[in-house]
N, CA, C and O of each residue as an XYZ file, in Angstrom:
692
protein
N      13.685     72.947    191.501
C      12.635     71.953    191.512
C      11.265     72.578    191.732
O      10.199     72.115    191.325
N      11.438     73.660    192.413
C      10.117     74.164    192.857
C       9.038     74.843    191.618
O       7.813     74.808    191.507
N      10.266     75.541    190.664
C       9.396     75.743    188.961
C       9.110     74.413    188.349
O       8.111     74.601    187.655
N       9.384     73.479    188.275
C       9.037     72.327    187.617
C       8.110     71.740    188.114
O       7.493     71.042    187.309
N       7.633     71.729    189.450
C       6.269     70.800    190.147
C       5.407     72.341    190.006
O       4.204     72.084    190.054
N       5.605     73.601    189.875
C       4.492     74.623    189.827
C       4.090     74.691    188.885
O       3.039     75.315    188.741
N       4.861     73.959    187.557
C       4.419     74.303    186.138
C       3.462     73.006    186.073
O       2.308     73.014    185.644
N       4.089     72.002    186.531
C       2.967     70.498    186.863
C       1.749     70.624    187.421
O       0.812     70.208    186.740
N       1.502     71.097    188.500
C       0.435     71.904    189.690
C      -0.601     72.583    188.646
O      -1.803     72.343    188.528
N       0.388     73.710    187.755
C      -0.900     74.812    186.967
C      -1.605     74.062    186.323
O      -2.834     74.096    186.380
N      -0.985     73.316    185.654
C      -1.620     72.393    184.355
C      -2.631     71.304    184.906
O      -3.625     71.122    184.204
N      -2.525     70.614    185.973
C      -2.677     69.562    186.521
C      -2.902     69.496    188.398
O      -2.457     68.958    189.411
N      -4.131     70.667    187.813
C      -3.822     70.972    189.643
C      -4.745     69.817    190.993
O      -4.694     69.882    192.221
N      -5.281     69.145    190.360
C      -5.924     67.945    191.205
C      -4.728     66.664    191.465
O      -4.158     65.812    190.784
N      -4.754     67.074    192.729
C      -3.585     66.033    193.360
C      -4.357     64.351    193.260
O      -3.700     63.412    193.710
N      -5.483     64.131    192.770
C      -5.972     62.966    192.828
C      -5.999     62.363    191.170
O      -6.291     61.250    190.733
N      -5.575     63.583    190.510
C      -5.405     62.667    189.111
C      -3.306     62.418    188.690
O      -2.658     61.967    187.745
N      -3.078     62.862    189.671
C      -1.237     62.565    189.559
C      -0.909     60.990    190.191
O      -1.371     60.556    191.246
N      -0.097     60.348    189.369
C       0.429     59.404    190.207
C       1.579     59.402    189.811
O       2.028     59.584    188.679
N       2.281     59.103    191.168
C       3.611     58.946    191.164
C       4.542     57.866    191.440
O       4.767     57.445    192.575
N       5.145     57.374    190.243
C       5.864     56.273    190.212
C       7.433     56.407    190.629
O       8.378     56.788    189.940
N       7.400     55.950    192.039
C       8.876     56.130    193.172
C       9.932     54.738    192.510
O      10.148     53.707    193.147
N      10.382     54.979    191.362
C      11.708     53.593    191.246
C      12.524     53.700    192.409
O      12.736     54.707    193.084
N      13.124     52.089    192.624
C      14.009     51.844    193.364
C      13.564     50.874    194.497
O      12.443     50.460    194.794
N      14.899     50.619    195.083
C      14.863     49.399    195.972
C      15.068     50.071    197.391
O      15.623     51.164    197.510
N      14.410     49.081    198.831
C      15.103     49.496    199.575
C      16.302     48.889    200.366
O      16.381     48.795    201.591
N      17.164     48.520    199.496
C      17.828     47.101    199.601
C      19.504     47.642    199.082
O      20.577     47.080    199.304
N      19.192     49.108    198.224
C      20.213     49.795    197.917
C      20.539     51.316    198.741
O      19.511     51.986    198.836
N      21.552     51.859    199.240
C      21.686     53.364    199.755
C      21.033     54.082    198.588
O      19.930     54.626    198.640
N      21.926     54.019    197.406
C      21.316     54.700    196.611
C      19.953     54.658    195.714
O      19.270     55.574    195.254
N      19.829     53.292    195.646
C      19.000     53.531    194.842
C      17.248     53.583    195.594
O      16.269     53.460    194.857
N      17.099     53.783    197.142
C      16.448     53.784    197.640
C      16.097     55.077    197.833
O      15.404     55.383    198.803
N      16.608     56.167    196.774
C      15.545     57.913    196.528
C      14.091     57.017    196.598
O      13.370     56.743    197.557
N      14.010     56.755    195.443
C      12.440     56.600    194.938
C      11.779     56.678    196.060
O      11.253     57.668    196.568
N      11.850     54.911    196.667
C      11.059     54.963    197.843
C      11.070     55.581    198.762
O      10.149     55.742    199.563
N      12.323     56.102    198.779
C      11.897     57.274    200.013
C      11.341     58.504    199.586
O      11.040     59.264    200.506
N      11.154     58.849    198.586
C      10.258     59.983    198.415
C       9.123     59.229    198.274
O       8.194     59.892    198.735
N       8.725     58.139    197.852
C       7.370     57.648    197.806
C       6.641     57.281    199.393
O       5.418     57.320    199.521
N       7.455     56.966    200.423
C       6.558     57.323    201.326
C       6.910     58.360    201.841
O       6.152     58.397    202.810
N       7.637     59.414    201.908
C       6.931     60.589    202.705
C       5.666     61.260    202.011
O       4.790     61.919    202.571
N       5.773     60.937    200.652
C       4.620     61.347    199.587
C       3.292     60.644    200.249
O       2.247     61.260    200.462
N       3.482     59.383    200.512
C       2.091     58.467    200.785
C       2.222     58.938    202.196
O       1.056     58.759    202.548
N       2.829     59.416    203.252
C       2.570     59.431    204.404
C       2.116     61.089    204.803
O       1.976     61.530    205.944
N       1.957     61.761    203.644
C       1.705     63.392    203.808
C       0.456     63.680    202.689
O       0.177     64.702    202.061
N      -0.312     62.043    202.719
C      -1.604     61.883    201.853
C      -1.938     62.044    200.800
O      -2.977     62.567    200.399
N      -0.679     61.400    199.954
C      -0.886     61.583    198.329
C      -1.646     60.624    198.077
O      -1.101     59.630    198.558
N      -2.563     60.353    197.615
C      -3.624     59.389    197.140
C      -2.808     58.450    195.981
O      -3.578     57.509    195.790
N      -1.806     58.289    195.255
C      -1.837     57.478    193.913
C      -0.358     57.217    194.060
O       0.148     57.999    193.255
N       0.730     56.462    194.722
C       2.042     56.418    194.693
C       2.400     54.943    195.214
O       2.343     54.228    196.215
N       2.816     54.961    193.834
C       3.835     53.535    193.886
C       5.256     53.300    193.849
O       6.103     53.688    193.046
N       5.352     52.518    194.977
C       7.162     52.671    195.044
C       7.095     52.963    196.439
O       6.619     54.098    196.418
N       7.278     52.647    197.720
C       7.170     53.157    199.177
C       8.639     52.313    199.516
O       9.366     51.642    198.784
N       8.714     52.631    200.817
C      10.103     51.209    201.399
C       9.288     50.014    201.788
O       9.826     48.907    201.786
N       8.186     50.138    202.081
C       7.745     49.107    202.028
C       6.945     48.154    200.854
O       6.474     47.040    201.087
N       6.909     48.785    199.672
C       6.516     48.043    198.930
C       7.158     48.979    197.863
O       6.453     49.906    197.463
N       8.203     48.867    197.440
C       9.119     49.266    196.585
C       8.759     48.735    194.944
O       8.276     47.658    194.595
N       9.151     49.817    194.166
C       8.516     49.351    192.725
C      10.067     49.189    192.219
O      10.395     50.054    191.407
N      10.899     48.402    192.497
C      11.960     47.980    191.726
C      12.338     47.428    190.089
O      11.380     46.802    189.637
N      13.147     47.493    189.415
C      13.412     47.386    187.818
C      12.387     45.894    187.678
O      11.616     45.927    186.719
N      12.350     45.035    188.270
C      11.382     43.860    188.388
C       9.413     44.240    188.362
O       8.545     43.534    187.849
N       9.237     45.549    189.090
C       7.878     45.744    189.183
C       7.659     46.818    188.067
O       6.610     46.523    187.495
N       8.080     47.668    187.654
C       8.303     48.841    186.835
C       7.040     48.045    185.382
O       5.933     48.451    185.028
N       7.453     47.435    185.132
C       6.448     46.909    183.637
C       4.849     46.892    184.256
O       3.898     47.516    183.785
N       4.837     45.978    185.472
C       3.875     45.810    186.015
C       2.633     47.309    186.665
O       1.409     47.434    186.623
N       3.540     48.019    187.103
C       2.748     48.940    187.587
C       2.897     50.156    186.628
O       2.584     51.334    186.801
N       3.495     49.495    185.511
C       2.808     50.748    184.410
C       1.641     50.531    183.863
O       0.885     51.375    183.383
N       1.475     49.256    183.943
C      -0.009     48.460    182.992
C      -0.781     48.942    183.982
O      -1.715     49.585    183.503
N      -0.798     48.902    185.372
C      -1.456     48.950    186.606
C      -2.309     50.314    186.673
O      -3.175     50.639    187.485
N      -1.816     50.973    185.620
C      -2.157     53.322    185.371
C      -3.193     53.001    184.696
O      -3.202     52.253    183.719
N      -4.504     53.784    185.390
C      -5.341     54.296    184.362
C      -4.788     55.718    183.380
O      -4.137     56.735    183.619
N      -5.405     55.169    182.273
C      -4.878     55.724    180.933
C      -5.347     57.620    180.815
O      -5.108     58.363    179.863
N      -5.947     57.919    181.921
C      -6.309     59.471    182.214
C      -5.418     59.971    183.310
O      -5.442     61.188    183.494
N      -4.532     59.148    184.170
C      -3.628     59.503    185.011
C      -2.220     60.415    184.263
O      -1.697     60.239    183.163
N      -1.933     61.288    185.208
C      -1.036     62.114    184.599
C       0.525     61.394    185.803
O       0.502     61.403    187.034
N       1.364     61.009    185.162
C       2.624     60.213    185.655
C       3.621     61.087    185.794
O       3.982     61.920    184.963
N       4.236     60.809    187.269
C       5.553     61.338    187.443
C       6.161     60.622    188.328
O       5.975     60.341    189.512
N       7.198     60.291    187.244
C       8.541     59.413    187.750
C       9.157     59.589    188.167
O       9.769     60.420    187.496
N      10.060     59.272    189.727
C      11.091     59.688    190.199
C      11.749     58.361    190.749
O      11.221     57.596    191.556
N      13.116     58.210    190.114
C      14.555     57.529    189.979
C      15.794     58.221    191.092
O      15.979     59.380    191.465
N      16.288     57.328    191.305
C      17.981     57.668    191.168
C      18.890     57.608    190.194
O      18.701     56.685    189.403
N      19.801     58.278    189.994
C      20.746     58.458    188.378
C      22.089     58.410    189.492
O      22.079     58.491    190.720
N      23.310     58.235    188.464
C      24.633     58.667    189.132
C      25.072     59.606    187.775
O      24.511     59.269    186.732
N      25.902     60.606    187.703
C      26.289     61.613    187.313
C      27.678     62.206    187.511
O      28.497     61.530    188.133
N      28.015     63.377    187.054
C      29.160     63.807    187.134
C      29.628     64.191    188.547
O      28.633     64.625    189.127
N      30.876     64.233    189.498
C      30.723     64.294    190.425
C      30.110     65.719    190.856
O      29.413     65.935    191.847
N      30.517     66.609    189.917
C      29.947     68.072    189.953
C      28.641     68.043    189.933
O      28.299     69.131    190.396
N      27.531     67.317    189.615
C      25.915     67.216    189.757
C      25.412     66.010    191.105
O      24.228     65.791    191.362
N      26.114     65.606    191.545
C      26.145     65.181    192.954
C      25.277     65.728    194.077
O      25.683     66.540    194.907
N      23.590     65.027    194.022
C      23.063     66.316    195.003
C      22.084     67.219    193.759
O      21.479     68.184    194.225
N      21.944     67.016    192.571
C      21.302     67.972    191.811
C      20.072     66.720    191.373
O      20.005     65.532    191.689
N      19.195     67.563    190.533
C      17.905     66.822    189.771
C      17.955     67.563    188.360
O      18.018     68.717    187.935
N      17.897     66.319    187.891
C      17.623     66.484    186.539
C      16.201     66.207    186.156
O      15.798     65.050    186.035
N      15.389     67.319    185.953
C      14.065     67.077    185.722
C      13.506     67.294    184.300
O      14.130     68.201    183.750
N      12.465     66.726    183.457
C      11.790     66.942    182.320
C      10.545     66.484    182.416
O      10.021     65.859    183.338
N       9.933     66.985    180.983
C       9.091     66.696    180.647
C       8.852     65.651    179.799
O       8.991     65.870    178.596
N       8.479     64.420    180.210
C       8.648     63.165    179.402
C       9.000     62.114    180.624
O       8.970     62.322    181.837
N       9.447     60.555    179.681
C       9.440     59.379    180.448
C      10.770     59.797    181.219
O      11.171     60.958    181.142
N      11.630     58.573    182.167
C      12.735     58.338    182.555
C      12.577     56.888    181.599
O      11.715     56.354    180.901
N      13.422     56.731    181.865
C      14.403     55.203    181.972
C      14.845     54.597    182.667
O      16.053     54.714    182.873
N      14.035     53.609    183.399
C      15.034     53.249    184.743
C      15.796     52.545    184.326
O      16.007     52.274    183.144
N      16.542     51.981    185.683
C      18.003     51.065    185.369
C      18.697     50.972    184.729
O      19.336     49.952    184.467
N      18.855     52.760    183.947
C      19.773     52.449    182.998
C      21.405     52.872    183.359
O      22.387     52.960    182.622
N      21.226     53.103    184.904
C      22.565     53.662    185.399
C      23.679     52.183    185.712
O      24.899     52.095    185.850
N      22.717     51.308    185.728
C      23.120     49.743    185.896
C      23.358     49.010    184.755
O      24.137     48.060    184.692
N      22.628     49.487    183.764
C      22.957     49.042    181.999
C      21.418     48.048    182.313
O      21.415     47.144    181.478
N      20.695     47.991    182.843
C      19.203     47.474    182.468
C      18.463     48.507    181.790
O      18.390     49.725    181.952
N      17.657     47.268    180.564
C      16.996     48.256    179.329
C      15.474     47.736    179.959
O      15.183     46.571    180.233
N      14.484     49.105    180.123
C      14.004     48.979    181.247
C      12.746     49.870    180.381
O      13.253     50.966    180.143
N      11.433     49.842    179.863
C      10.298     50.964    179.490
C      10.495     52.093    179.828
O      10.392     52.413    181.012
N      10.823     52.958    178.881
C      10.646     54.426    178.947
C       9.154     54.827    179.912
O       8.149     54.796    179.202
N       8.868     55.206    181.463
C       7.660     55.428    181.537
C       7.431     57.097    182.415
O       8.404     57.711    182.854
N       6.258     57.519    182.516
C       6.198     59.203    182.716
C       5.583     60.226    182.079
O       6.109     60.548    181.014
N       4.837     60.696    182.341
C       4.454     62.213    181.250
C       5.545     63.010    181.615
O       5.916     63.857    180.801
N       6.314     62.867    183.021
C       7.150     64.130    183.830
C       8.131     63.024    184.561
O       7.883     61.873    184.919
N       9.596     63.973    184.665
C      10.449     62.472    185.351
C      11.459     63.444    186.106
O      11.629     64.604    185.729
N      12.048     62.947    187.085
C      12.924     63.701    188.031
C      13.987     62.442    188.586
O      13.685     61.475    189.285
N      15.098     62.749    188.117
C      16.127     61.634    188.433
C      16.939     62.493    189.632
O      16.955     63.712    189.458
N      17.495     62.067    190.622
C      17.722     62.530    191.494
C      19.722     62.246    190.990
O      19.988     61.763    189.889
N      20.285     62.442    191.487
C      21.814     62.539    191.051
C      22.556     62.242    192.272
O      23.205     63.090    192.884
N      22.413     60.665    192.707
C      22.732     60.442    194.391
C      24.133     60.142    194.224
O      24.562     60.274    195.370
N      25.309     59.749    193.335
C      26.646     59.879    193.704
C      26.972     60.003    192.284
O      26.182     60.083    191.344
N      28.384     60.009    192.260
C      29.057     59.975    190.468
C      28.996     58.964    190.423
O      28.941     58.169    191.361
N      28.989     58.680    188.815
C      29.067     57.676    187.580
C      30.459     57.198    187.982
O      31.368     57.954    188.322
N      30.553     55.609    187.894
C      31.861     55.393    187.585
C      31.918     53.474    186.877
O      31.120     52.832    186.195
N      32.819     53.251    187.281
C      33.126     52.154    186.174
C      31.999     50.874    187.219
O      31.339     50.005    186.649
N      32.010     51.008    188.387
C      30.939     49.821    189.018
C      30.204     50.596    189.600
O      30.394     51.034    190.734
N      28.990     50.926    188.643
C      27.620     51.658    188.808
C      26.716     51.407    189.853
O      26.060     52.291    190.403
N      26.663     49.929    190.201
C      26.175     49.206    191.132
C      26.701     49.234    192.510
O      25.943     49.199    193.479
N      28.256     49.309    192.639
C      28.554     49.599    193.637
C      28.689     51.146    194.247
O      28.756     51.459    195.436
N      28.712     52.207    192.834
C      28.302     53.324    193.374
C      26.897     53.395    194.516
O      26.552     53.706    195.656
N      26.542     52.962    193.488
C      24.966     53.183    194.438
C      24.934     52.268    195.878
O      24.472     52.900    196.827
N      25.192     51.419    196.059
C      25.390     50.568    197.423
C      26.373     51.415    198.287
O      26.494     51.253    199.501
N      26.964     52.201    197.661
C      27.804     53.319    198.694
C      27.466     54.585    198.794
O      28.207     55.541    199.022
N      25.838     54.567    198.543
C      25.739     55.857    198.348
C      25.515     56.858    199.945
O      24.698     56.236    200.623
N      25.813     57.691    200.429
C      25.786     58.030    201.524
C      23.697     58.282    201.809
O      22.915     58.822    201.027
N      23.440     57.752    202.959
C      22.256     57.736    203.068
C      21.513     58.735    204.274
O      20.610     58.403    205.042
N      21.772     59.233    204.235
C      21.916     60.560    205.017
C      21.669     61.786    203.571
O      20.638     62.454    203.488
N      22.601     61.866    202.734
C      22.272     62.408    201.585
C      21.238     62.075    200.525
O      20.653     62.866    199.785
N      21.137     60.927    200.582
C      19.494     60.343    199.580
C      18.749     61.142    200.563
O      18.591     62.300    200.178
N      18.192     60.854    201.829
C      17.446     61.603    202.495
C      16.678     62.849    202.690
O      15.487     63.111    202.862
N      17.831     63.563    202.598
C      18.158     65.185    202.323
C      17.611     65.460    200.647
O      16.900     66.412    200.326
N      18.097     64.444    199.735
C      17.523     64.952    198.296
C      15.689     64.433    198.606
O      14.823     65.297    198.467
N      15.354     63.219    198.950
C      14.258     63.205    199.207
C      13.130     64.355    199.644
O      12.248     64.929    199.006
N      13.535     64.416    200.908
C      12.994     65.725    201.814
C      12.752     66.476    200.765
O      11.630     66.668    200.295
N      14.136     67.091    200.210
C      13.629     68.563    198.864
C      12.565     67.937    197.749
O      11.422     68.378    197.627
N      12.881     67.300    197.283
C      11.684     66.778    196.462
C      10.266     67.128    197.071
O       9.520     68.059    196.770
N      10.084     66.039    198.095
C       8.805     66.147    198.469
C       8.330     67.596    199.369
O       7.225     67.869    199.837
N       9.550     68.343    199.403
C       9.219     69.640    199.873
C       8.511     70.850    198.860
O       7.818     71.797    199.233
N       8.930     70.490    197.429
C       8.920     71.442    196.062
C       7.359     70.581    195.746
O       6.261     71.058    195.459
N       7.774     69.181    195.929
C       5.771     68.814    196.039
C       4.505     69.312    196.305
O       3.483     69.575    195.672
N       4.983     69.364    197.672
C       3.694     69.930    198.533
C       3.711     71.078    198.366
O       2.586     71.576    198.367
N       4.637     71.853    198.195
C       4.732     73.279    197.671
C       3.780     73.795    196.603
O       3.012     74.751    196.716
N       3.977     72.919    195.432
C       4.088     73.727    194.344
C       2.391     73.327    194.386
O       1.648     74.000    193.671
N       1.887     72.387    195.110
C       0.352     72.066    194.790
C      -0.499     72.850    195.762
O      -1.585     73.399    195.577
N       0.192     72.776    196.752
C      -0.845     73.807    197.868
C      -0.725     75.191    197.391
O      -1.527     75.984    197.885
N       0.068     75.616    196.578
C      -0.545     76.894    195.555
C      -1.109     76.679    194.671
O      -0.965     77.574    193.838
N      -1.891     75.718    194.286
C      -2.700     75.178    193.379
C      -3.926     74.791    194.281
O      -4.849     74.708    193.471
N      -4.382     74.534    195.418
C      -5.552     73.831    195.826
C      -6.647     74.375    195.256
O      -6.794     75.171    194.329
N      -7.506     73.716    196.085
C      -8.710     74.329    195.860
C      -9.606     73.193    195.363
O     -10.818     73.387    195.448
N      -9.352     72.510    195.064
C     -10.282     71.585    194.221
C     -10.045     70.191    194.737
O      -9.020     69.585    194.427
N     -10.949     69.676    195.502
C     -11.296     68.438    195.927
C      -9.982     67.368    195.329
O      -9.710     67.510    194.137
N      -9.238     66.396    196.063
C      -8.550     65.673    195.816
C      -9.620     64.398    195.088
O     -10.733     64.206    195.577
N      -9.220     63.739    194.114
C     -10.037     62.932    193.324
C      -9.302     61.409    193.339
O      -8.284     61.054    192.746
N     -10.172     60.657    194.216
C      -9.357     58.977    194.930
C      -9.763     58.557    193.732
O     -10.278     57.636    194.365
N     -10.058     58.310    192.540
C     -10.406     58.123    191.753
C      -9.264     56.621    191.692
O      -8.127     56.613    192.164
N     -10.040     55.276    190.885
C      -9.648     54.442    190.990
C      -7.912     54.769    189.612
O      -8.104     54.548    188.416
N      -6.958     55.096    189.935
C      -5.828     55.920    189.200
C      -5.097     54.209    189.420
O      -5.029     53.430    188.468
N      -4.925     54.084    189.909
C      -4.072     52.490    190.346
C      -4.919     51.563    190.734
O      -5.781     51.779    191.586
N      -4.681     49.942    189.878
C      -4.941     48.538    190.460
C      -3.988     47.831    190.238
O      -3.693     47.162    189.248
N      -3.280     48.056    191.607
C      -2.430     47.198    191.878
C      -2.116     46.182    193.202
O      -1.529     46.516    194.230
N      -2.641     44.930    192.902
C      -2.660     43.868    194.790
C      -1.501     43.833    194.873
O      -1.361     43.428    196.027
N      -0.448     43.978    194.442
C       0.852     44.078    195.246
C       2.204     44.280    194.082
O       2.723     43.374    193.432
N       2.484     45.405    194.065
C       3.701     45.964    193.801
C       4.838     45.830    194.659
O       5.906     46.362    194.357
């Protein structure tokens, strides 16, 4: 993870033109990555992040707070996925949108310049109840690394004034 937010960082090294769109609920074990990487993100002073536990950008807000992006903001999406049990604990990261809710079978806007699905339990026949069992102690732990390869990969990038720049209008996500 830590080459994928440094290659983000070089290109894009003003932490005030990134926003980061945290999917998920906090209402699910699993599917509550997002927001939990979205507030340790907002609570370690990321200026532009939607999706927190307290105001969670769930498959319901997702349309909304894409319209909500100014069109010079550079987007990175981070989801929960379920997966093989062997990727259990891994990230699947690219360059491009995610898809949310599609581990649930909701057809949901491709949104993202950059997307990082987190891989919180295996795939299986009740997707939904995977994730409601997902051990939460382990979302946690994938969180933490995320927002650890974050702050990482940009504080070797500083240098240049964070930019509050109006990146989000949104009264309530």
């Amino acid at each position: 993870m830590e080459q994928f937010f440094d290659a983000i960082a070089e290109r894009h090294s003003h932490p005030g033109s990134i926003v980061f769109i945290c999917i998920g609920s906090d209402r699910s074990t699993g599917d509550s990555f997002g927001p939990l990487v979205g507030t340790m993100l907002q609570e370690g002073g990321w200026p532009n992040v939607i999706g927190t536990l307290e105001k969670p950008c769930d498959a319901h807000a997702v349309e909304q707070a894409a319209q909500a992006i100014h069109k010079d903001a550079i987007v990175i999406a981070v989801d929960a996925c379920l997966g093989k049990p062997g990727s259990v604990g891994r990230f699947i990261a690219s360059e491009g949108p995610i898809e949310p809710g599609k581990a649930i079978g909701r057809r949901l806007p491709a949104i993202g310049h950059y997307s990082v699905a987190g891989v919180v339990n295996a795939n299986g026949p009740k997707a939904y109840w995977m994730l409601q069992t997902t051990s939460l102690y382990h979302v946690l732990q994938m969180a933490k690394e995320i927002v650890s390869a974050i702050d990482l990969a940009w504080s070797k990038h500083e240098g240049k004034p964070i930019n509050q720049s109006n990146l989000l209008q949104i009264p309530n996500v």
